[in-house]
N, C-alpha and C positions, 0 to 999 in steps of 0.2 A: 836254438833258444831254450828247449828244454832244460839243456846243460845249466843254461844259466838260471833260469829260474830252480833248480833242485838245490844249487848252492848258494843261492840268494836267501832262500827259504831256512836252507843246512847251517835269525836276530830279532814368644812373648810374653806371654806374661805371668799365666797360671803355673805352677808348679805342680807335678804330678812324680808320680814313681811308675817305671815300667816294669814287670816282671817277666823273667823267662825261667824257664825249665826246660830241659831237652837231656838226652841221652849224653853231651860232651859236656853238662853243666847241672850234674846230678844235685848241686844242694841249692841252687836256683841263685839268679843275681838279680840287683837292683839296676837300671841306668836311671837318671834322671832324666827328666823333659821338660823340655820351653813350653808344652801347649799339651793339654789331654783332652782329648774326648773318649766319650763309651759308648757302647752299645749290646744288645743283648744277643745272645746266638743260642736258641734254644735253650732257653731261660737264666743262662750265665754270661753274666758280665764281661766284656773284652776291652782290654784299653786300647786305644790310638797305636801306632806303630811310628815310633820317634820320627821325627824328622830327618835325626840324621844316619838313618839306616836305609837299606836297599834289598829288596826279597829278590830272587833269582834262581833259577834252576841248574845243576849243576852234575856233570856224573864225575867227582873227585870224592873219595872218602874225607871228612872233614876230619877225621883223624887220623890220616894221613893223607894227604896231600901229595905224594910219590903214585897213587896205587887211584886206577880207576874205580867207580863205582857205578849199580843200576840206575842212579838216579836221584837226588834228591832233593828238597827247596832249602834254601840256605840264605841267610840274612850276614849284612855288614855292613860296616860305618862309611858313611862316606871320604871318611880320612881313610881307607884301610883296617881298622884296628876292629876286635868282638868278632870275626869268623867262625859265625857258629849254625850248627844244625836248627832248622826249626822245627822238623818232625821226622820222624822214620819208618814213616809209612809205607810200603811195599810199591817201587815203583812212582812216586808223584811226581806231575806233569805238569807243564800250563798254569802256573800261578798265577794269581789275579788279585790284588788289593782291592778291596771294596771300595766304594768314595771316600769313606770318611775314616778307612786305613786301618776299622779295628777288625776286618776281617780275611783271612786268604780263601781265595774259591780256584781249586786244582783238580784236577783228573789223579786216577789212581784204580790199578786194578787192583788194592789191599781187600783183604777177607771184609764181609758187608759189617761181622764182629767186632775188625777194630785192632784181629790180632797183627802179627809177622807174616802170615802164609799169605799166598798170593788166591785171589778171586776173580770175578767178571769185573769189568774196567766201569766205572761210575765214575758220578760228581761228587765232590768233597768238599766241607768247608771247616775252616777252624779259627780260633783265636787268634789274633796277629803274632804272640808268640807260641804259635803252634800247639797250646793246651787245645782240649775239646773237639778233636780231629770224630765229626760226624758225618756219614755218607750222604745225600739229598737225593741222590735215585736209588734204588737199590734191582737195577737189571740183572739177571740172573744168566742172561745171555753170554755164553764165551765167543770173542773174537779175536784171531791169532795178530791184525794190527789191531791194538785196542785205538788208534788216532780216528780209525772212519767213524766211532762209537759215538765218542763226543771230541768236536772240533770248536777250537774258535769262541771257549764258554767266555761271556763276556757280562760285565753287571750291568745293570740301565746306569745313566748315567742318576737318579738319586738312590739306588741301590738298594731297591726295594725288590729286582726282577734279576731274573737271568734267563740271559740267551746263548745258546748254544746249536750244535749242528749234529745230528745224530742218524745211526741207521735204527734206532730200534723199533718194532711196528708200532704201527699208525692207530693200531688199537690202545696201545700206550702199556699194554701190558709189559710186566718184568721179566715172564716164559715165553711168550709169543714168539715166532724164529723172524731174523732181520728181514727187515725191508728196505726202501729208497732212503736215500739222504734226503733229509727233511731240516727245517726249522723247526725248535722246539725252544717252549720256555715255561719257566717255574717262577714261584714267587721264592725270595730267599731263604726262607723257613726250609724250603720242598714243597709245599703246599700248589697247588692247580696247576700241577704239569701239564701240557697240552701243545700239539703242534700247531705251527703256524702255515707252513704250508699241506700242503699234502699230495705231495707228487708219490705216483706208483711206479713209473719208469725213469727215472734222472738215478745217475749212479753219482752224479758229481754236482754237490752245492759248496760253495766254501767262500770266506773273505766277509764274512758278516758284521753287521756294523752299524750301531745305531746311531740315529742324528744325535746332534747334541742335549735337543730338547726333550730326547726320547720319546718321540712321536713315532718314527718313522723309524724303517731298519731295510737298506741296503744288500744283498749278496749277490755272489753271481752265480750262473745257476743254466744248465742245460736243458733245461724243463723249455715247453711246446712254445714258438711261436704263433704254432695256429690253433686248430682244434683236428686237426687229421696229420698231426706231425709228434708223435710221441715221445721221440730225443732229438733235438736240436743237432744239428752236427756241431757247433761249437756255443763256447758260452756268451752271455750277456749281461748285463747290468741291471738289476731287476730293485724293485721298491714298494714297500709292503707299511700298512699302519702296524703298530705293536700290539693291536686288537685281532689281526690277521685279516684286514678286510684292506680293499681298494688294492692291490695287487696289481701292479702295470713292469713294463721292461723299459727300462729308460732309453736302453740304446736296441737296437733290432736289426743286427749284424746275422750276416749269413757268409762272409770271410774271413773278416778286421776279425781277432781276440785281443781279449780284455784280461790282465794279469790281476788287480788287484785295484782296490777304490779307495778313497779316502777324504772324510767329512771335514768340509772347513769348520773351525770354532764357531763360526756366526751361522752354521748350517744352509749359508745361501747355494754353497758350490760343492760338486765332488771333483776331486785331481785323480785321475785315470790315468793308469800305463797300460797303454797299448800298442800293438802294429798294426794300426792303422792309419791307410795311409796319408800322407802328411797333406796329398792335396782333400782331405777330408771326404773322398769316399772309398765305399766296401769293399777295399780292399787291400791287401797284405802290402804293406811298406818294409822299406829294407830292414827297419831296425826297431825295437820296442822305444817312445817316446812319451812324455809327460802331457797330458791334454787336462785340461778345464770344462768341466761341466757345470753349466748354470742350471739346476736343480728345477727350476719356476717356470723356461721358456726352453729347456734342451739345446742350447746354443753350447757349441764345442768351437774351443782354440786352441792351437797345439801353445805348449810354454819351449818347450825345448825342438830342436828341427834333427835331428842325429841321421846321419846317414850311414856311418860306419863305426861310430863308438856305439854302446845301448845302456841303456838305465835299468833298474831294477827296485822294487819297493818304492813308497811312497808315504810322505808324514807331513802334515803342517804342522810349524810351530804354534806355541797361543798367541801370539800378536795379531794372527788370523793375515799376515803380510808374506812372508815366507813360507817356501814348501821345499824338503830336503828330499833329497832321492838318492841312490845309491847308485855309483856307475863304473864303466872303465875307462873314462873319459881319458887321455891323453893331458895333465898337466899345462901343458904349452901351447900341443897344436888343437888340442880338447878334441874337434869331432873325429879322430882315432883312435882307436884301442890304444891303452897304454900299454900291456902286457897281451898281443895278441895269441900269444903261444899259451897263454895260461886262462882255464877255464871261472875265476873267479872276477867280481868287481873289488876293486880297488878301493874306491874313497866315498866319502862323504859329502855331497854336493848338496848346494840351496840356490833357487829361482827366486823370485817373488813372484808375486798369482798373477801378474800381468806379463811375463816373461823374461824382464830385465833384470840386470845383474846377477848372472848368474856366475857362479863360484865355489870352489873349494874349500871345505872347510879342513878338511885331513889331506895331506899329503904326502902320501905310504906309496911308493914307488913298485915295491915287492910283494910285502905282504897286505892284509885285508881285514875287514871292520866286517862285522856282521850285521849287517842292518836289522834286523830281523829283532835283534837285543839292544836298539837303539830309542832312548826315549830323553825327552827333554823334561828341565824340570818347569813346574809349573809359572814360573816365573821368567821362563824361556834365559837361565843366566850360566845352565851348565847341562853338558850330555851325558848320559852314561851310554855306554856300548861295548860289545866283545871288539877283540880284536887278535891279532893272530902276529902284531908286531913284539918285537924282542922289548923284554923288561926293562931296560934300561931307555926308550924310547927310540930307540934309532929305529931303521928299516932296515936292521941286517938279515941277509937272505938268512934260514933256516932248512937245513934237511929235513927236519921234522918239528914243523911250526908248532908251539902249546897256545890254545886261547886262552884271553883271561879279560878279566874284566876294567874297564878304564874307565876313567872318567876324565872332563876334559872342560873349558870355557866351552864356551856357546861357540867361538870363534877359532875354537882347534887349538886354541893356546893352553900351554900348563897341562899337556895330557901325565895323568899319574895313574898306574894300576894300582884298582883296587884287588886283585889277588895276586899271586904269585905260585903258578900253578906249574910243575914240571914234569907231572907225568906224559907220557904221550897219548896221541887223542884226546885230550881232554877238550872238551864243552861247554860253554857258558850260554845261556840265552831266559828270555824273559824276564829280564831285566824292570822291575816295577819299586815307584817310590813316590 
């Protein structure tokens, strides 16, 4: 299962003017926009980030497109068209639109100065088109994976906060040598960093996730059962106020693991992938499936029953009705692998939160969608996702698949790529808009 989850993991009316500047667009361009808003980022103005653009992480040089690159965040039109850098910053990660879209908040080990050369790996935040690129930690700590560092930075949902998952010590110092994985959070400025939990022996927190109301925040997390058990043998479902107080574990498994959670819109439920097994106790079932958490009375029901196909990743739509997962379900006979000889999931599947109707929304025989880079848009009427099918839309097998980025109807209909990527290896993920 491991296999699987490392590859699952490996996805009106105002008138305003936008502006960009970046290294492929040295004398700066205008777009226009249906809607502006502003906000200030350490005491300069950002405009809104159009509607019809998409931020994204990418390791293709944007000036050439043949030829791999370290990494970088790159915005484009929903139609395809404006392919351009938004900053070149040493290394940038993890991009994050703030709520209101006039800001990106990304990882990046660039110099704390702002130059080219590479530094210790921090938080970053900048203008929607990548003007004003400022650090918000400034850890002085080197770590050779800069991911254990900060994980998972995410904004509150009014985007006043950020949370993130970090090693660095508990002291909160910038020199101090690392510690445990922890919950930590800031306000957006940088201003009252401080951890949320404080475990000293957990090497593994990860999957953080705030309610909708931003009260409460989600992760899972190895940290003690008891109080004479210092590492958990596996993980659990853990729920915390955003104050750090009232700290309980939702689920309290000592076989069943838990992959990853995920918040309904109405914050009543978490949708859980787990193998756990399907007759609902602690213990290992044949295959990871989708269950239902009622947040208010801990009442679990599986949505999916899999015995021999298995899911992976987990997302509700905003209808707050649907919930999409990623699988290798079998097309036809569904509960077997569709390609059991090949270590990836396949498609793009939706349940509804009571378990019916479930179904395919992609139907890629060969190649594969990255869930991981899979996000709906706000009015649940179209998907953006990686995918590793041939540019022309068909499933022709490939010796050496390129991903690129799609987009598609809600209902898998009209998939059109928005890049057109040929290099080998190439990467798409984090997909935000």
């Amino acid at each position: 299962m491991k296999s699987y989850l490392l590859i699952g993991l490996l996805l009106t009316a105002t008138t305003g003017t936008f502006y960009t500047c970046d290294p492929l667009d040295k004398q700066g361009s205008s777009t226009d926009t249906s809607s502006s808003t502003a906000s200030t980022v350490n005491g300069s103005t950002s405009q809104a980030l159009p509607e019809e653009f998409i931020v994204f992480h990418s390791n293709i040089n944007p000036s050439d497109p043949s030829k791999l690159d370290y990494g970088n965040i790159t915005k484009i039109k929903k139609d395809g068209s404006e392919l351009k850098l938004v900053n070149n910053l040493q290394s940038p990660y993890l991009p994050k639109l703030s709520p209101d879209k006039t800001k990106i908040l990304f990882v990046s080990n660039a110099s704390l100065n702002g130059n080219a050369s590479k530094g210790p790996t921090n938080l970053w935040i900048m203008h929607s088109d990548g003007s004003e690129a400022k650090p918000l930690t400034h850890l002085q700590v080197e770590e050779s994976d800069f991911k254990t560092l900060y994980l998972y930075p995410q904004w509150s949902p009014d985007g006043n906060k950020i949370l993130f998952i970090s090693r660095r010590n508990l002291s909160g110092s910038d020199t101090d040598p690392l510690g445990s994985a922890n919950l930590w959070i800031l306000d957006a400025d940088g201003s009252n960093l401080k951890p949320l939990t404080k475990l000293k022996n957990s090497e593994k927190i990860d999957h953080a996730a705030w309610s909708p109301d931003g009260g409460k925040i989600t992760f899972l997390s190895q940290q003690s059962l008891s109080d004479n058990d210092p590492i958990h043998s596996n993980e659990n479902l853990w729920i915390i106020d955003a104050d750090g107080s009232n700290l309980k574990a939702l689920t309290k498994w000592n076989v069943a693991n838990i992959a990853s959670a995920a918040w309904s819109p109405d914050g009543k439920n978490l949708a859980l992938f787990t193998n756990m097994n399907l007759n609902g106790s602690d213990s290992f079932g044949k295959n990871y499936n989708l269950w239902l958490l009622n947040v208010e009375n801990g009442n679990l029901s599986s949505l999916t029953k899999l015995k021999n196909a298995s899911i992976n990743l987990i997302q509700w739509l905003p209808d707050n009705q649907w919930i999409a997962y990623y699988s290798n379900e079998n097309l036809e006979s569904q509960d077997m692998p569709l390609n059991p000889s090949k270590l990836f999931f396949n498609n793009l599947w939706l349940v509804k939160s009571d378990g019916s109707e479930r179904k395919p929304i992609t139907r890629l025989l060969d190649q594969n969608i990255r869930f991981a880079s899979t996000k709906w848009s706000k009015n649940g009427a179209q998907i953006i996702t990686a995918s590793t099918r041939h540019l022309d839309g068909s499933d022709k097998t490939e010796i050496e698949p390129k991903e690129n980025l799609w987009i598609m109807n809600a209902d898998g209909s009209n998939p059109m790529p928005l890049t057109k990527y040929s290099a080998k290896n190439t990467s798409v993920s984090d997909a935000d808009f």
